[in-house]
C-alpha positions in Angstrom: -39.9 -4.2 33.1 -41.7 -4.6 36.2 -43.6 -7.7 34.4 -40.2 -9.4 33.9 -39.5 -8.5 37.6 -42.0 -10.2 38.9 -42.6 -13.0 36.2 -42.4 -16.1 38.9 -44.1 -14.4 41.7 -47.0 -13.4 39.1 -47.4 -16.8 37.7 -47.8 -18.3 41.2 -50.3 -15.5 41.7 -51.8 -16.6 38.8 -52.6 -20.3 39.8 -53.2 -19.3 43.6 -56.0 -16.9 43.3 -58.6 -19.0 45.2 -55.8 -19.5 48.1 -56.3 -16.1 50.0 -52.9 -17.4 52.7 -50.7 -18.2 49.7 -52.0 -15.1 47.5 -51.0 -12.7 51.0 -47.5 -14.2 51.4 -47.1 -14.0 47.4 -48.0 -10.4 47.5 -45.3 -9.6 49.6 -42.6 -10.7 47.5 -43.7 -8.6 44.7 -41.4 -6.4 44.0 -41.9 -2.1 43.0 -45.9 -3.0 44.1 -46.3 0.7 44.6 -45.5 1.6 40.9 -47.6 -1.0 39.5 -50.5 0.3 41.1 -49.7 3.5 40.2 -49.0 3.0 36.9 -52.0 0.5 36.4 -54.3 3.3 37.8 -52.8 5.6 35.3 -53.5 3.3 32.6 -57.0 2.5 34.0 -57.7 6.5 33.8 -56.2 6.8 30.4 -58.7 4.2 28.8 -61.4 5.9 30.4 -60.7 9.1 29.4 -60.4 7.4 25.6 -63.7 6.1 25.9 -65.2 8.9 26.7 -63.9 10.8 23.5 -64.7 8.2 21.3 -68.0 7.8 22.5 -68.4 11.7 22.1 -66.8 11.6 18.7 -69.3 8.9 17.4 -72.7 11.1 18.8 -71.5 14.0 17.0 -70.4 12.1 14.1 -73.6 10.2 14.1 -75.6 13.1 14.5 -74.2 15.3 11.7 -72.7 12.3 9.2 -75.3 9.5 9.8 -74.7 7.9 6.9 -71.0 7.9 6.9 -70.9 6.6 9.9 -73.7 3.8 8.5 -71.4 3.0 6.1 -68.4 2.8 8.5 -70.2 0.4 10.3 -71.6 -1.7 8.0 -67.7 -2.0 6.7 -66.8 -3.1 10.0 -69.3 -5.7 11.2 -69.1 -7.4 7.6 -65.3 -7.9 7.6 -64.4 -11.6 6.8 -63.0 -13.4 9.6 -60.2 -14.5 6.4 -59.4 -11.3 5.2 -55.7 -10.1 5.3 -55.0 -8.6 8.4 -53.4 -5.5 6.8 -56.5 -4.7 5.1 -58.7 -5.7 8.7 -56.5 -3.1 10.4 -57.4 -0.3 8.0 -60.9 -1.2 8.6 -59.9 -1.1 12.1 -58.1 2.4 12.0 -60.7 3.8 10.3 -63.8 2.7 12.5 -61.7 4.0 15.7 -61.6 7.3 13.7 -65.3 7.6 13.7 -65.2 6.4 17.5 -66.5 3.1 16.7 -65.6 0.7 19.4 -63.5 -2.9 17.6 -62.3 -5.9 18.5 -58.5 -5.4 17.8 -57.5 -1.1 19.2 -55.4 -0.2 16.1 -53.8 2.2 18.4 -52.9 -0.5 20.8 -51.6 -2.6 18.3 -48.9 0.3 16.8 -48.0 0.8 20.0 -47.1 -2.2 20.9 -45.4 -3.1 17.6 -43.2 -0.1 18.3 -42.3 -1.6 21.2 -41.2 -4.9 20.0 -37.9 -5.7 20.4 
């Protein structure tokens, strides 16, 4: 909501960066600025926090599983680039499970298809 707020304002932030004058003036039209922040340093903790516990989850896992977590891995770095993307996103889910880090967050992606309107 605050993205669709501020769509013009951000897309002439967006092409203005290296203009500090333009970029101070533009900033002031943004609208709900505090909330942003706020919620963009909420977000910011959240991720951290996640990365943290997945990174946990995989030294314990490693440690007590080693080779299921082998296996995990070796599933996930030899995934065809053409393989269905249902079947990629299992592959996904179920590294994130062992708290492997992936190129797509399954997570991310349910969320936001929940989302979609």
């Amino acid at each position: 909501k605050l993205v669709v707020e501020n769509v013009e304002v951000l897309t002439q932030m967006r092409t203005s960066f290296d203009k500090p004058e333009q970029m101070a003036a533009l900033f002031k039209r943004l609208s709900s600025v505090d909330s942003v922040l706020k919620r963009m340093t909420i977000i910011g903790v959240i991720l951290s926090f996640r990365s943290l516990a997945q990174e946990a989850l995989r030294d314990v896992l490693s440690y007590h599983i080693p080779f299921l977590v082998s296996s995990i891995e070796d599933f996930k770095d030899h995934i065809p680039r053409e393989t269905d993307m249902k079947v990629a996103m299992n592959v996904y889910e179920l590294s994130s499970a062992a708290g492997l880090p992936c190129e797509i967050d399954p997570a991310l992606v349910v969320a936001l298809s929940s989302q979609k309107s």
